[in-house]
C-alpha positions, -999 to 999 in steps of 0.1 A, spaced: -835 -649 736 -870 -646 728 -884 -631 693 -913 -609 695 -941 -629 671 -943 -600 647 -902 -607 636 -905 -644 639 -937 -640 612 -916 -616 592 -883 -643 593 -909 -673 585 -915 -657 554 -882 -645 545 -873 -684 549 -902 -692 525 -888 -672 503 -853 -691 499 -874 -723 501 -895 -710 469 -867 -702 448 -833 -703 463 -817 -668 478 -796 -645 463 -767 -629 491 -793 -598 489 -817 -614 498 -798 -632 528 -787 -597 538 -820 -584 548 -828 -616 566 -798 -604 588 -812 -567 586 -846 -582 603 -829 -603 629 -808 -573 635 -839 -552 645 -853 -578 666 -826 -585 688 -823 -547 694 -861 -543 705 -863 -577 720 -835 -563 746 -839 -556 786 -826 -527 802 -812 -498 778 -828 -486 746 -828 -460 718 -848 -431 723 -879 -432 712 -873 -396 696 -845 -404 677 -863 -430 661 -896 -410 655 -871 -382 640 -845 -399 619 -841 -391 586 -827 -424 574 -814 -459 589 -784 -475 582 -785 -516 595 -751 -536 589 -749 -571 605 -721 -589 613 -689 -561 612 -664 -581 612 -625 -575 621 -601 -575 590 -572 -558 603 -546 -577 624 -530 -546 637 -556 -512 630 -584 -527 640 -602 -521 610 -641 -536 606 -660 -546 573 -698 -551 569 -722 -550 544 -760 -538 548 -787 -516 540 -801 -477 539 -835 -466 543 -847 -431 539 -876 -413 555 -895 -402 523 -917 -368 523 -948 -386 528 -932 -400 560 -930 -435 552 -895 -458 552 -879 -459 511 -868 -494 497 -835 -507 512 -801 -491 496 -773 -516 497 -743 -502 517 -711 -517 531 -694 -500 559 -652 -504 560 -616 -488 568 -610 -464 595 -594 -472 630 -629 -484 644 -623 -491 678 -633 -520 693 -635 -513 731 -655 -550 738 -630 -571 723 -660 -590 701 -651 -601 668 -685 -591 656 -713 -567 662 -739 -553 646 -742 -517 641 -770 -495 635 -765 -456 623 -796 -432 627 -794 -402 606 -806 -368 620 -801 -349 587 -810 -352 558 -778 -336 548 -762 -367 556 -782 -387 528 -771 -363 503 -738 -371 507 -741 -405 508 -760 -407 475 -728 -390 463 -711 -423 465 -696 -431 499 -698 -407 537 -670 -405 555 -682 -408 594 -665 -380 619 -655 -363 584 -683 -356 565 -710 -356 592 -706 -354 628 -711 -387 648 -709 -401 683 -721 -432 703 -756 -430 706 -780 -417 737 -797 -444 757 -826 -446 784 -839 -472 800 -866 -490 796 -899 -469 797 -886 -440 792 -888 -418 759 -862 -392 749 -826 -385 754 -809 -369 726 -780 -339 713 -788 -319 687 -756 -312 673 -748 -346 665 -761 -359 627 -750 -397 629 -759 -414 666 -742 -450 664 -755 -479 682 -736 -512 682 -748 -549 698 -726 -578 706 -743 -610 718 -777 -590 726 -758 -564 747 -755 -529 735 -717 -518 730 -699 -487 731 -677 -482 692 -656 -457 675 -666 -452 641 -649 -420 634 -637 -423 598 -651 -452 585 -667 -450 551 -702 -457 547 -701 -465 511 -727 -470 484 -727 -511 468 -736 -503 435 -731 -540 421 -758 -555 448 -781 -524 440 -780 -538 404 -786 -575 410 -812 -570 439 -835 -546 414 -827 -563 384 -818 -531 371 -781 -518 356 -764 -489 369 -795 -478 396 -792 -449 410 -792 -442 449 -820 -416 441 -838 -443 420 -839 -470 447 -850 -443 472 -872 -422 453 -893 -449 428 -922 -473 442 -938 -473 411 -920 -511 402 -934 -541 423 -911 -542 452 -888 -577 462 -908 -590 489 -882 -591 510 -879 -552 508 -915 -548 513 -909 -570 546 -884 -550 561 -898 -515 548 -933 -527 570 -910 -534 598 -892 -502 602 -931 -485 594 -947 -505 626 -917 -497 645 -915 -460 636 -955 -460 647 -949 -479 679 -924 -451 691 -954 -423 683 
């Protein structure tokens, strides 16, 4: 699979930032959260709406899901939040992890990535509550595709559209139930800051962001603009 040059610059310097001073597990998150995003737009055929993209009120990236449950079929990940902020642009990353429910698993992969785009901004609010229960507290569903070219597809009713990928092929997955959950311990450590707030790492850019959370907010900016 080919990288378009704009990610491969972003995950050069990413990498020059572990060379520079070694990586925390943050840190090495969001490398995964970029790669993540470039695999999905360097993809043929099928594609998220342009719309839904244009329109979402927040992002939710989590690499690597992985299966924990013998029997249930239950999934783990950890990842990151952004938020569309009033002035339009993409907040900091929140820290996240993504777990429990019966999450189906229709492919038979061991691991996919999975990308939520929020519709409402409802959801958010309930997240920064603590944890959002998916199919509970906000309606979800497999997200709309259309192929390459085109720009819209979309349902109004739903406020969570999941998309998952598994070896650079979009797959279908049942969420409903899982717990979208707010890592308050890697929220800490990443913003050298105890007990921050959900709010707080949305809301402030007054303190000099981690440059790998400037990297990835610029990435989900020039993407945003590209789907304009």
């Amino acid at each position: 699979m080919r990288l378009p040059n704009g990610y491969l610059l972003m995950l050069l310097l990413l990498g020059g930032l572990t060379a520079q001073g070694g990586q925390t597990d943050q840190e090495a998150k969001l490398e995964e959260v970029v790669n993540t995003i470039a695999v999905m737009d360097s993809m043929s055929g099928e594609t998220i709406p342009a719309g839904l993209i244009r329109d979402a009120q927040g992002i939710a990236i989590i690499p690597s899901v992985v299966k924990v449950g013998l029997v249930v079929g239950e999934r783990f990940g950890k990842g990151v939040v952004s938020v569309r902020r009033p002035t339009g642009e993409w907040s900091r990353p929140l820290f996240v992890s993504l777990s429990g429910g019966n999450v189906g698993w229709q492919i038979g992969a061991q691991s996919v990535d999975v990308v939520l785009l929020f519709a409402s901004r409802r959801v958010v609010d309930i997240l920064f509550s603590g944890e959002l229960t998916l199919g509970v507290d906000a309606s979800v569903a497999s997200g709309p595709f259309v192929s390459a070219g085109e720009k819209d597809a979309s349902d109004t009713e739903v406020e969570i559209h999941v998309y998952s990928i598994s070896r650079d092929l979009f797959a279908d997955i049942d969420l409903k139930r899982a717990i979208l959950r707010v890592e308050a311990k890697d929220n800490d450590e990443y913003y050298v800051q105890p007990q921050v707030r959900p709010e707080q790492v949305i809301d402030d850019d007054t303190e000099k962001l981690p440059e790998s959370a400037r990297l990835l907010k610029l990435l989900l900016q020039r993407r945003t603009e590209n789907e304009s």
